[in-house]
MIPARO-350863 format. One record per residue (C-alpha): residue number from 1; residue in three letters; chain; x, y, z. Coordinates in nm, 2 decimals. Layout:
// residues N
<k NUM	r ala	c A	c1 X	c2 Y	c3 Z>
...
// end
This chain:
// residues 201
<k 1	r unk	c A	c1 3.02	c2 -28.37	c3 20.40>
<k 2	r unk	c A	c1 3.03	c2 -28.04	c3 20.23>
<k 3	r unk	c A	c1 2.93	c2 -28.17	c3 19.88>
<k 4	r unk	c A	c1 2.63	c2 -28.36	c3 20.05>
<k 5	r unk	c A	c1 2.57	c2 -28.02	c3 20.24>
<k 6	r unk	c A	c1 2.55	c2 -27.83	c3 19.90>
<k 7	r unk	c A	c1 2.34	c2 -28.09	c3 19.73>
<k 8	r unk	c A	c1 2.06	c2 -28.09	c3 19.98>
<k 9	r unk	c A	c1 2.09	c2 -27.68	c3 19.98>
<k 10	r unk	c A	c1 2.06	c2 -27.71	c3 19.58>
<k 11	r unk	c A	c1 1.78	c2 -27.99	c3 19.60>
<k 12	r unk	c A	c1 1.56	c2 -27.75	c3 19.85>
<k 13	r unk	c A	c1 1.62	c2 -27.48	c3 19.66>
<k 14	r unk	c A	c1 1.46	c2 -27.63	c3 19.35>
<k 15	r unk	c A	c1 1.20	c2 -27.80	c3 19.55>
<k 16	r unk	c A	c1 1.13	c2 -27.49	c3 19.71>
<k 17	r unk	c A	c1 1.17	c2 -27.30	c3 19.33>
<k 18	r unk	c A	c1 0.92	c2 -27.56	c3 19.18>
<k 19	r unk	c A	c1 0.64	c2 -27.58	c3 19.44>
<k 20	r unk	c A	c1 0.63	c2 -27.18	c3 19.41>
<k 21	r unk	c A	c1 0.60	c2 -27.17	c3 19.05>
<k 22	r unk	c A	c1 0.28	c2 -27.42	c3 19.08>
<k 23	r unk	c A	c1 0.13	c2 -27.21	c3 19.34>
<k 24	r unk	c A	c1 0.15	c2 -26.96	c3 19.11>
<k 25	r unk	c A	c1 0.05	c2 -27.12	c3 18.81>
<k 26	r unk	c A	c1 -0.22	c2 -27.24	c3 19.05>
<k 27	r unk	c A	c1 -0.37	c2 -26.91	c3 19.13>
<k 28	r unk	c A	c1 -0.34	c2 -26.77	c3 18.83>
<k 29	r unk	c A	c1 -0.55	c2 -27.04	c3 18.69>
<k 30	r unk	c A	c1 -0.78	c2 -26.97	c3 18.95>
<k 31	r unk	c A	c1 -0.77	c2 -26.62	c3 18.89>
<k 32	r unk	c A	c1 -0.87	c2 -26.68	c3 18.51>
<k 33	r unk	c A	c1 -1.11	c2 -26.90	c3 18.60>
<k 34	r unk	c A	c1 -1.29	c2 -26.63	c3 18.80>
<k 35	r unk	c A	c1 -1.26	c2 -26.38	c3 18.54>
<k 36	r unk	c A	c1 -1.43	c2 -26.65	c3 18.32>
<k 37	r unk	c A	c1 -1.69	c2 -26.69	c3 18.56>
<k 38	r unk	c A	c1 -1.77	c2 -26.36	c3 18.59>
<k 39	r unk	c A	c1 -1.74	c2 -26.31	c3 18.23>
<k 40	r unk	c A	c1 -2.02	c2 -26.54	c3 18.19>
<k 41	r unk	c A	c1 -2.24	c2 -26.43	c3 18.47>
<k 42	r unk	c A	c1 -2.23	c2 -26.09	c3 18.30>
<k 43	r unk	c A	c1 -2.29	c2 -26.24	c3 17.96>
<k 44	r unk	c A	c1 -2.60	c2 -26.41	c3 18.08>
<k 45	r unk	c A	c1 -2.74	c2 -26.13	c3 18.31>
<k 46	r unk	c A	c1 -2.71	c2 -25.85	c3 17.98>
<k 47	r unk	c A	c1 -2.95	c2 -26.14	c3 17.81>
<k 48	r unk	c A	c1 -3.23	c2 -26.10	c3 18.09>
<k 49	r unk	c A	c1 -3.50	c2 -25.86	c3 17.99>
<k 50	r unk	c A	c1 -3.39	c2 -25.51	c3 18.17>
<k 51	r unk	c A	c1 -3.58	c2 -25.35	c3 18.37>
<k 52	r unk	c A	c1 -3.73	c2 -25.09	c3 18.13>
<k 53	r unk	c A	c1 -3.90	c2 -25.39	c3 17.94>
<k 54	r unk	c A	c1 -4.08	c2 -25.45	c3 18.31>
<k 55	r unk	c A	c1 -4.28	c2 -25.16	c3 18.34>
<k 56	r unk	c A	c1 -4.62	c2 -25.31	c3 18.28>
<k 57	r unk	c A	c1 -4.55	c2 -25.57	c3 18.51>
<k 58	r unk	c A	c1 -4.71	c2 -25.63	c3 18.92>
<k 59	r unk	c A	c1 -4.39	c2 -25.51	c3 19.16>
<k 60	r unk	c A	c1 -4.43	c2 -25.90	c3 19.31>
<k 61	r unk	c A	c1 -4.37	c2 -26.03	c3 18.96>
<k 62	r unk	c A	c1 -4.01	c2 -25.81	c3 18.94>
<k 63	r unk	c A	c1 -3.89	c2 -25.94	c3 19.21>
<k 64	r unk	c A	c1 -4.01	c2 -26.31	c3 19.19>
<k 65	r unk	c A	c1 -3.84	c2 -26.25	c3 18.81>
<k 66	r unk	c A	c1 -3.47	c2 -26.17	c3 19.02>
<k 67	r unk	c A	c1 -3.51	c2 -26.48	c3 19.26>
<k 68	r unk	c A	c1 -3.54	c2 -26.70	c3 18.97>
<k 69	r unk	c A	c1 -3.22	c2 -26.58	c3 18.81>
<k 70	r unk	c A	c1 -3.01	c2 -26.75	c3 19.08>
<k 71	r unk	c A	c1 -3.18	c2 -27.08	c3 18.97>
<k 72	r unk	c A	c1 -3.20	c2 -27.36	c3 18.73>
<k 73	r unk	c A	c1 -3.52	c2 -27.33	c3 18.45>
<k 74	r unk	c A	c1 -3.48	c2 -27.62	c3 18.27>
<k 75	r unk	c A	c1 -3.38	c2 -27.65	c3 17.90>
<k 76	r unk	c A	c1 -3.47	c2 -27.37	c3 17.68>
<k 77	r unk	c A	c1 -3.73	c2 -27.52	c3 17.41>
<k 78	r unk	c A	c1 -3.75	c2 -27.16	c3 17.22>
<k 79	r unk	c A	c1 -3.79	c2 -26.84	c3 17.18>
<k 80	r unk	c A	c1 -4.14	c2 -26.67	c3 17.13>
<k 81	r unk	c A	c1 -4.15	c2 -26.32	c3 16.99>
<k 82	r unk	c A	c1 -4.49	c2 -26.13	c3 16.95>
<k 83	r unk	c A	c1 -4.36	c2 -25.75	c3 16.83>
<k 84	r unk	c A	c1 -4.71	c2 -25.62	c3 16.86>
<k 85	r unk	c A	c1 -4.75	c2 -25.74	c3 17.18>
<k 86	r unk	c A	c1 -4.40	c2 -25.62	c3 17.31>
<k 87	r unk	c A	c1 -4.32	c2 -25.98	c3 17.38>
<k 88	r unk	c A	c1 -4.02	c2 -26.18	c3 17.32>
<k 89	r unk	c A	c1 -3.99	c2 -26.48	c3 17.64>
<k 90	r unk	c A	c1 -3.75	c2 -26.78	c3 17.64>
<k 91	r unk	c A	c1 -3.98	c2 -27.09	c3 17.65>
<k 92	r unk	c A	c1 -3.88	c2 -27.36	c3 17.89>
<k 93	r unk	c A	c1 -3.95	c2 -27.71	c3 17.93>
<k 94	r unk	c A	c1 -4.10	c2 -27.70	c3 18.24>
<k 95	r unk	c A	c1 -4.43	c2 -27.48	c3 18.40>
<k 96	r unk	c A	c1 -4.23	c2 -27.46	c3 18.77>
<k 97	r unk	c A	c1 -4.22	c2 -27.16	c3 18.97>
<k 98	r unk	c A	c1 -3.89	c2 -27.11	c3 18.87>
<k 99	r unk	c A	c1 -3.96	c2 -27.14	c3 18.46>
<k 100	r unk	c A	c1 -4.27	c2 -26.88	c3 18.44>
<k 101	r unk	c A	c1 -4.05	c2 -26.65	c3 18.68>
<k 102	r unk	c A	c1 -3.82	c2 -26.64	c3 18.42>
<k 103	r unk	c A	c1 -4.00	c2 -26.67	c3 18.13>
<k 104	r unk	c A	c1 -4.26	c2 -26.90	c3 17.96>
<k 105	r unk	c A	c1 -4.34	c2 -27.24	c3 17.98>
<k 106	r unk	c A	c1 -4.43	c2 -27.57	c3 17.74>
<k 107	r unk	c A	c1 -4.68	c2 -27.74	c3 17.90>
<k 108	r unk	c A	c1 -4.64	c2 -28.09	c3 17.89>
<k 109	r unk	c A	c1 -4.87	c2 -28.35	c3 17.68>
<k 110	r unk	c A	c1 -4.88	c2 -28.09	c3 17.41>
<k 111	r unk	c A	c1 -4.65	c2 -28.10	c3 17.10>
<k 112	r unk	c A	c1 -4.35	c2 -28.01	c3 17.14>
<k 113	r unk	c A	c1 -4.22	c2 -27.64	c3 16.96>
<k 114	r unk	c A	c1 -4.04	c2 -27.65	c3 16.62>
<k 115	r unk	c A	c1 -4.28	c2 -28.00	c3 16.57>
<k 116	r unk	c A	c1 -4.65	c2 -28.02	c3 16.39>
<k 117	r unk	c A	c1 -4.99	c2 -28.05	c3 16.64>
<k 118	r unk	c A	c1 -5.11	c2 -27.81	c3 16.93>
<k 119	r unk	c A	c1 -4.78	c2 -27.66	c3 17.12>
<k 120	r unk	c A	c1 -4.94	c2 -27.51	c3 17.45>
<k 121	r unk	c A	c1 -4.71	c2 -27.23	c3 17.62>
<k 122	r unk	c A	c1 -4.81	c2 -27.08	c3 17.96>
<k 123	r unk	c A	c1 -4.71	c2 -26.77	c3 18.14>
<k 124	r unk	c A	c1 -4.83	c2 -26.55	c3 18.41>
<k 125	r unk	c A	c1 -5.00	c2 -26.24	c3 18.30>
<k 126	r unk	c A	c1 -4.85	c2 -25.99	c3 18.51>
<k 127	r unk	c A	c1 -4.49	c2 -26.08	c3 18.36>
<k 128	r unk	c A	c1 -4.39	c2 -26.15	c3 18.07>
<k 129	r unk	c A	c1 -4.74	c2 -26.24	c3 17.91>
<k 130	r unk	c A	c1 -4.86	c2 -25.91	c3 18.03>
<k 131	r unk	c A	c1 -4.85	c2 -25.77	c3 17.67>
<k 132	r unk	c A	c1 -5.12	c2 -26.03	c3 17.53>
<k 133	r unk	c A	c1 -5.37	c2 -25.78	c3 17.70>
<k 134	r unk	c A	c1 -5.33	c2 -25.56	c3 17.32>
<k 135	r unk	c A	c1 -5.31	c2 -25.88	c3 17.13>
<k 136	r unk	c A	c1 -5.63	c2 -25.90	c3 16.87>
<k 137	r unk	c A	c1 -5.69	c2 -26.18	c3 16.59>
<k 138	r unk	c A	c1 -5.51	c2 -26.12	c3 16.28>
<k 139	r unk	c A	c1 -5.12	c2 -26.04	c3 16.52>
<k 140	r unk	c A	c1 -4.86	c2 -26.21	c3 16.42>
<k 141	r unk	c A	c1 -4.56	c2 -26.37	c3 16.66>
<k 142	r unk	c A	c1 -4.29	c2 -26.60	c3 16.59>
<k 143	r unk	c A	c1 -4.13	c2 -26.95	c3 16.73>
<k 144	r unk	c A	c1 -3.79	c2 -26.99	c3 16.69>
<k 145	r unk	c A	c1 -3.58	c2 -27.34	c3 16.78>
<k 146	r unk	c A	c1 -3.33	c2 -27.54	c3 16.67>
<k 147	r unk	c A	c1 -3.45	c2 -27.69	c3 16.41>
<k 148	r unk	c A	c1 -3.57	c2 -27.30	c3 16.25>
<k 149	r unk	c A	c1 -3.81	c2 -27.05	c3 16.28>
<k 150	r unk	c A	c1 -4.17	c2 -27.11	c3 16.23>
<k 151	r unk	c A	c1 -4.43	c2 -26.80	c3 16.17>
<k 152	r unk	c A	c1 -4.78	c2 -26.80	c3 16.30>
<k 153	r unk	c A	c1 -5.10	c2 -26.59	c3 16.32>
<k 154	r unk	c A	c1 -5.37	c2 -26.54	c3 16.61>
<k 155	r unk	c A	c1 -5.69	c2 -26.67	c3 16.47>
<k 156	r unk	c A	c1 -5.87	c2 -26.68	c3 16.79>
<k 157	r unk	c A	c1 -5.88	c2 -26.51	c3 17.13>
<k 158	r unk	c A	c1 -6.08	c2 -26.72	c3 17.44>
<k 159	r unk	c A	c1 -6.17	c2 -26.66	c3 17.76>
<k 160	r unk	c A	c1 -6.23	c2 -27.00	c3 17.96>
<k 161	r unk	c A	c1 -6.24	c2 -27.19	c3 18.27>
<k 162	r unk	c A	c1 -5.93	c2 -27.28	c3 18.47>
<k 163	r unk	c A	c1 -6.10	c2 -27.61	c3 18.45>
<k 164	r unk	c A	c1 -6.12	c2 -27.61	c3 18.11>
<k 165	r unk	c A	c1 -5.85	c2 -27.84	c3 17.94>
<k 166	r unk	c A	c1 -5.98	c2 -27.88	c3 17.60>
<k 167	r unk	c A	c1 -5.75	c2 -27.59	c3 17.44>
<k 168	r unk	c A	c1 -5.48	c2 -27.87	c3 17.52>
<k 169	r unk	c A	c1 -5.61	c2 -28.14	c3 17.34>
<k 170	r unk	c A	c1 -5.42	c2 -28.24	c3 17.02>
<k 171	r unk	c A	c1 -5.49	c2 -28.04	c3 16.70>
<k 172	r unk	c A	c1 -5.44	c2 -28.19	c3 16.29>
<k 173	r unk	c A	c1 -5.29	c2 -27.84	c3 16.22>
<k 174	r unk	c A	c1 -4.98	c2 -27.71	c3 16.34>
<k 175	r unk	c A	c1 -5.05	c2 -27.44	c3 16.61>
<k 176	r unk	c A	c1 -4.95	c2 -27.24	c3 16.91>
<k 177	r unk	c A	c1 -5.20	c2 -27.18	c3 17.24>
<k 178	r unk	c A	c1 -5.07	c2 -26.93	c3 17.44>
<k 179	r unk	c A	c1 -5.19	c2 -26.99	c3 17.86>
<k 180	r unk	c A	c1 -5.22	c2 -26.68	c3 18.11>
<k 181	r unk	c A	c1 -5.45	c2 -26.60	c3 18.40>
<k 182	r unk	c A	c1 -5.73	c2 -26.36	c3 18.33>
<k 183	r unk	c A	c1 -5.85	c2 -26.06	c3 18.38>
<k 184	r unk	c A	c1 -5.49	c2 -25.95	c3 18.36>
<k 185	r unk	c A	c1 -5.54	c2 -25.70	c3 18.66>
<k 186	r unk	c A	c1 -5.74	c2 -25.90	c3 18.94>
<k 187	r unk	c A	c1 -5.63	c2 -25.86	c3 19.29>
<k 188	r unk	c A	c1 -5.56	c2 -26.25	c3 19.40>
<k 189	r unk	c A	c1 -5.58	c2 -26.57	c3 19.20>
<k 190	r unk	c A	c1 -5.77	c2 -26.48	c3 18.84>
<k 191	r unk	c A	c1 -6.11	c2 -26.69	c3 18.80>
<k 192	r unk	c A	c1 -6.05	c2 -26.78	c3 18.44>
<k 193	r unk	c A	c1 -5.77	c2 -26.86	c3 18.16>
<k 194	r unk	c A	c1 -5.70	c2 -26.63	c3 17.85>
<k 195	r unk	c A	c1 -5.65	c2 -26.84	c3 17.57>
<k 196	r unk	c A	c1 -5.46	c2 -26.68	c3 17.22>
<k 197	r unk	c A	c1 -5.49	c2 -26.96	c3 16.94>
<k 198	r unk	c A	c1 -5.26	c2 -26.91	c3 16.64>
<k 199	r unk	c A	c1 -5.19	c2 -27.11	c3 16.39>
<k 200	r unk	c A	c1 -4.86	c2 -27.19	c3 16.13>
<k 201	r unk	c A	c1 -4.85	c2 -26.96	c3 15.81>
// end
């Protein structure tokens, strides 16, 4: 009876031994896990534009910029740089609420970036497109995707209808049409579309 006694007692105890070591190795996963998370939150929040790269931008548009953080884009396409312009904008693959909130969008039916014909990118000119207010004919900006980096130049600067879709249509030459609302201060929706054209060096 006493060596059936001590067996149990020995059993519990490494029962008892075992199921505490995996609650620990349990919660120290999920402690590590956490830290990763955070890790990565961080990591992606240092990427956003700060705030100091805001200042030309509508108060609405800074806070509509935050909201978007906390959700999904889409895929990023590319990334548009226009140094005189003070613009450099993830370009998604979507035009939602959520994409130009958080950046710039492809707009589809046009060619896609990195790939030859008429790549049409919108974005809403009291953000991140705010900059194309300074842009003239002759600036230079830059595409970059996965498959390289492509270098264009603005050879033409439109103002057009919002109803006006032929700056979409499909071009022999290898371009980039830049989409914001215009003029870039109106109170309200803008009655027309500022079109930058600029095509591959």
């Amino acid at each position: 009876m006493n060596t059936l006694l001590k067996f149990l007692e020995r059993t519990s105890l490494l029962v008892g031994t075992t199921l505490i070591a995996l609650a620990g190795f349990a919660w120290f996963g999920g402690v590590a896990h956490s830290l990763s998370a955070v890790a990565d939150f961080e990591q992606i929040r240092d990427m956003a534009i700060p705030a100091t790269d805001q200042r030309n931008w509508s108060e609405q548009r800074k806070a509509a910029y935050q909201h978007a953080l906390s959700r999904e884009a889409g895929d990023t396409l590319a990334i548009l740089r226009i140094e005189s312009a003070g613009i450099e904008v993830p370009v998604f693959d979507s035009t939602s609420k959520t994409a130009l909130n958080r950046g710039s969008g492809h707009v589809v039916g046009t060619a896609l970036p990195g790939t030859h014909g008429n790549t049409a990118i919108a974005g809403h000119r009291d953000g991140f497109f705010r900059g194309l207010k300074n842009i003239s004919v002759g600036a230079e900006m830059e595409l970059s995707t996965l498959h390289g980096q492509q270098n264009f130049r603005v050879s033409e600067i439109l103002i057009v209808d919002p109803l006006d879709v032929s700056v979409l249509s499909p071009t022999d030459e290898t371009m980039i049409t830049l989409i914001t609302c215009y003029p870039f201060y109106f109170v309200g929706p803008a009655p027309e579309r500022f079109i930058v054209r600029a095509t591959l060096l």
